[in-house]
C-alpha positions, 0 to 999 in steps of 0.5 A, a space after each residue: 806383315 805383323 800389326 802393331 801398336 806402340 804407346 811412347 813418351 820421348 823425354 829431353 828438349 822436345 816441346 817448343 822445337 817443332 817436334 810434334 810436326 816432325 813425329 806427324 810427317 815421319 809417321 805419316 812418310 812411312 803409313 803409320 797412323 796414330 797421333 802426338 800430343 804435349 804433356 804438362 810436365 815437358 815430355 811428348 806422348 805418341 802412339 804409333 799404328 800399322 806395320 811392326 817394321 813401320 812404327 819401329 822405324 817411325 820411333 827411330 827416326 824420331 829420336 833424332 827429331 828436328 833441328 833443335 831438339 835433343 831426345 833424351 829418351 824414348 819409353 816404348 810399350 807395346 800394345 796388341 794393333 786395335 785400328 784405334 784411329 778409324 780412317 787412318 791418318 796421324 794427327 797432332 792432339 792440343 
């Protein structure tokens, strides 16, 4: 399968919605490594590594997210697959 990585910013209410926890186990139940974290100016910023087909269903599921948050947009840039996460795994970054 094709590697890939993709760096995205998700717009809209996804900061004080359980969002960040909701990109870590959607990652996580489709093996793609990587991490999220907040920003200041209210988006949420993830990267996402592994199987092309992976992450770009890890992307669509979260923009749906969680219960309560309302993803506006999903800005996605691809990059070449670089293993940037040794050992694997997806975390939540503060």
């Amino acid at each position: 399968m094709e590697k890939a990585k993709a760096h995205v910013i998700f717009k809209g209410r996804v900061q004080g919605v359980n969002f960040r926890a909701f990109v870590q186990r959607a990652a996580e139940a489709l093996d793609v490594d990587g991490w999220v974290r907040n920003l200041p100016d209210g988006t949420v910023e993830a990267v996402f590594e592994g199987d092309r087909g992976s992450v770009e269903e890890a992307i669509k599921k979260c923009r749906t997210g969680p219960a309560f948050a309302n993803v506006t947009e999903a800005g996605i840039k691809w990059h070449p697959y670089e293993g940037e996460k040794p050992g694997g795994g997806f975390s939540i970054r503060y």
